[in-house]
C-alpha positions as CSV (number, residue, x, y, z in Angstrom):
1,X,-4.1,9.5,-24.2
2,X,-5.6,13.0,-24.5
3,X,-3.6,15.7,-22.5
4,X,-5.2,18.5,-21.1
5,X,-3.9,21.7,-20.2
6,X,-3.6,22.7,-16.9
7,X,-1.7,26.1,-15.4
8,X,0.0,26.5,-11.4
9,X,1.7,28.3,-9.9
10,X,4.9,27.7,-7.7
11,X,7.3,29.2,-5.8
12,X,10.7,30.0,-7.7
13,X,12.5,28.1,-5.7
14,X,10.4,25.3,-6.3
15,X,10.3,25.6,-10.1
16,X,14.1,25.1,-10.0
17,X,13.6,22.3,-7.8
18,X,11.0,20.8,-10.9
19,X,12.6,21.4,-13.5
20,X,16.0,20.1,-12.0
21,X,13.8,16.6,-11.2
22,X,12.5,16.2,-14.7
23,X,15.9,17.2,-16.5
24,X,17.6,14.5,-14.4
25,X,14.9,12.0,-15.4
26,X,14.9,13.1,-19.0
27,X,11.4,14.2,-19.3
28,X,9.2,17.0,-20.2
29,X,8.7,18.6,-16.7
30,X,4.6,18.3,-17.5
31,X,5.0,14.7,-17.6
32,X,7.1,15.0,-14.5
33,X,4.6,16.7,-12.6
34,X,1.9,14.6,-13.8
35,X,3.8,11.3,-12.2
36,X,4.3,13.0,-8.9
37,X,0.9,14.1,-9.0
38,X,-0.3,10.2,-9.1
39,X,1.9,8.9,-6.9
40,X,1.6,11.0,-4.5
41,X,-2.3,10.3,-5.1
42,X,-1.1,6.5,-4.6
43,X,0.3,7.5,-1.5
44,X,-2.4,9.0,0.0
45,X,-4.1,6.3,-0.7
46,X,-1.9,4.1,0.9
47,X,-2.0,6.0,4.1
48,X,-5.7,5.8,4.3
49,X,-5.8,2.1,3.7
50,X,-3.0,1.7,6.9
51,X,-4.9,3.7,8.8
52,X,-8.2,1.8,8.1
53,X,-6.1,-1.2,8.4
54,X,-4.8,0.0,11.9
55,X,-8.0,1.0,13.5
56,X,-9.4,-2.6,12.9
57,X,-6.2,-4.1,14.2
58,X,-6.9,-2.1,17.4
59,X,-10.5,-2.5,18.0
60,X,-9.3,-7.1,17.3
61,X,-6.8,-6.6,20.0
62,X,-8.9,-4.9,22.1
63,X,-11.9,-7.2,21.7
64,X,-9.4,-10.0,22.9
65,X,-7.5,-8.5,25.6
66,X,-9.1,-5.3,26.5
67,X,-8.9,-1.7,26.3
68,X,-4.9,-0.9,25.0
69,X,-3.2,0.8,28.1
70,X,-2.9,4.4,27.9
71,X,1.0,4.6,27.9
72,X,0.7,2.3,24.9
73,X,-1.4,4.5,23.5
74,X,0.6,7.5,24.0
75,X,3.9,5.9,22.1
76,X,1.2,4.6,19.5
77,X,0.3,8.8,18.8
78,X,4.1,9.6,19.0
79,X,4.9,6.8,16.5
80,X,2.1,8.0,14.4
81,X,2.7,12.0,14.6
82,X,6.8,11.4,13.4
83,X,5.1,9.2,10.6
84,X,3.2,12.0,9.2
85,X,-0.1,9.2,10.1
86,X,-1.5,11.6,13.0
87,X,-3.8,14.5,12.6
88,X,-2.0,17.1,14.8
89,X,-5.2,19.4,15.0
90,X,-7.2,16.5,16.4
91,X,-4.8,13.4,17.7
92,X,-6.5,11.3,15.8
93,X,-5.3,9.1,12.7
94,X,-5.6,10.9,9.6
């Protein structure tokens, strides 16, 4: 695999915080870094397949039983906001 160079910048406290990771895992902190940078691509991914995933679980219900009530709806965006799944600018899923 070809490696490419690639320069950022952190704060100090979170090049301790790094360095301290890759150290404890025995690796180069590039390689480190690289790993956290895919999964936390993975993750995002994730997160947009749920929420794809949840929107057509919600329009099935609702085709069967009707419009969701809007107190269900309300602990639905709570639920979804503490997950980090919520847009907070708009209320919507992310």
């Amino acid at each position: 695999m070809t490696a490419r160079k690639l320069s950022i910048s952190v704060p100090p406290e979170i090049e301790e915080t790094i360095k301290a990771a890759a150290a404890e895992e025995g690796k180069p902190v590039s390689a480190w870094l690289a790993e956290a940078a895919v999964e936390k691509a993975h993750l995002a991914e994730l997160a947009t397949q749920a929420r794809a995933a949840m929107a057509e679980l919600l329009a099935d219900f609702e085709r069967e039983h009707g419009p969701l009530p809007e107190e269900s709806r309300q602990r639905a965006r709570q639920f979804l906001a503490e997950t980090g799944l919520l847009d907070d600018a708009s209320g919507r899923a992310a």
